[in-house]
C-alpha positions as CSV (number, residue, x, y, z in Angstrom):
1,X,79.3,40.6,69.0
2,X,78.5,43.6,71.4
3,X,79.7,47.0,70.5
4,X,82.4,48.7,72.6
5,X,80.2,51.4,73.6
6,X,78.0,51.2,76.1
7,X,74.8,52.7,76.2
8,X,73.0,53.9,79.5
9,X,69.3,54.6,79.1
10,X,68.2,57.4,82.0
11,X,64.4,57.3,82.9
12,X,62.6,60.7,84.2
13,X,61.4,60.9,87.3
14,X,59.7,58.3,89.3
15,X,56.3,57.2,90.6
16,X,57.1,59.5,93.8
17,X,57.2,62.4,92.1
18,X,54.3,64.5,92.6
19,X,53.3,66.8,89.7
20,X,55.7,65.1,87.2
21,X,52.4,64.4,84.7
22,X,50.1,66.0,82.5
23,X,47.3,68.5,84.2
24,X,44.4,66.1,83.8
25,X,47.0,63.3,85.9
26,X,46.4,60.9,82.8
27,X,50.2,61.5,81.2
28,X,52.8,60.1,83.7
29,X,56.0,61.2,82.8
30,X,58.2,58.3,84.6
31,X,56.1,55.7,83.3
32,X,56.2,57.0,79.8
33,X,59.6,57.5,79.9
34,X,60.2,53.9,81.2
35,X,58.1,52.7,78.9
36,X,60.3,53.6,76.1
37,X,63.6,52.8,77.9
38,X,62.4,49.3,77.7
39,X,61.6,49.3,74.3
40,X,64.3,51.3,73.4
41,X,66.9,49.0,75.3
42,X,65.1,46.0,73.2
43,X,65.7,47.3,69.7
44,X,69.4,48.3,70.8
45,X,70.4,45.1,72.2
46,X,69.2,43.8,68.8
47,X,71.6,45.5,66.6
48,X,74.7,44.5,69.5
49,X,74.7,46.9,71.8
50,X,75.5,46.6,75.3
51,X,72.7,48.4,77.4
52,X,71.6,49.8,80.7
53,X,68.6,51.3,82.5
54,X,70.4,53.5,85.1
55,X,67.1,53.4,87.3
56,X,65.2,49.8,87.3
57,X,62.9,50.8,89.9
58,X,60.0,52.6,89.6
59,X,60.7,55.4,92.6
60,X,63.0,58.2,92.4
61,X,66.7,57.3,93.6
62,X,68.1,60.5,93.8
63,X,70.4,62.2,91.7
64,X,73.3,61.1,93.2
65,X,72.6,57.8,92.9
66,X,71.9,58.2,89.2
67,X,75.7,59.7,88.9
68,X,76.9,57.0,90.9
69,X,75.2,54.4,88.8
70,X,76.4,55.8,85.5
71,X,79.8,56.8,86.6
72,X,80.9,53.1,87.8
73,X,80.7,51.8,84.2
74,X,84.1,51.3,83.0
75,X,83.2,51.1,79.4
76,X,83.2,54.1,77.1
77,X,79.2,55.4,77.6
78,X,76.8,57.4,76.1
79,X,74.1,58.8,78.3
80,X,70.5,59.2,76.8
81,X,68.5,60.9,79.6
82,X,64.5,60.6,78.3
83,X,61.9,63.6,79.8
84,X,59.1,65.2,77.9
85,X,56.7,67.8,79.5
86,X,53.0,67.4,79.5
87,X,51.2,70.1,78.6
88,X,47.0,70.6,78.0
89,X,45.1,67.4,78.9
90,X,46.6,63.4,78.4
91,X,44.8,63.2,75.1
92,X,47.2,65.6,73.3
């Protein structure tokens, strides 16, 4: 049985964003972040939760299209909105 909340799972970024990565280009910060939405989304559905990737593609939508997303579930929702920074080369 699924749990009443629902969770939405908010990647960073997206493939079109220049810059978004770490100095050397080797640490994407959408793809990571995506990476672990998916897995993330996998272990929760597990345990009975009901979960959502607001942004399925791999481009940038837009802010406002990320609010509109999240904002049309009617469920009770909890937001989890995953960024890291890069910093120094990919390797560390």
């Amino acid at each position: 049985m699924a749990k009443r909340l629902k969770i939405i799972l908010d990647r960073a970024h997206g493939s079109d964003d220049v810059g978004k990565c770490s100095p050397d280009g080797t640490h994407k910060e959408w793809l990571w972040s995506k990476n672990i939405c998916i897995r993330l989304r996998d272990a929760l559905k597990k345990v009975g939760y009901d979960v959502c990737i607001s942004v399925p593609e791999d481009t940038e939508p837009g802010l406002n299209t990320r609010l509109r997303r999240m904002n049309s579930i009617s469920s009770p929702a909890l937001v989890i909105s995953l960024h890291n920074n890069a910093a120094g080369m990919g390797d560390k």
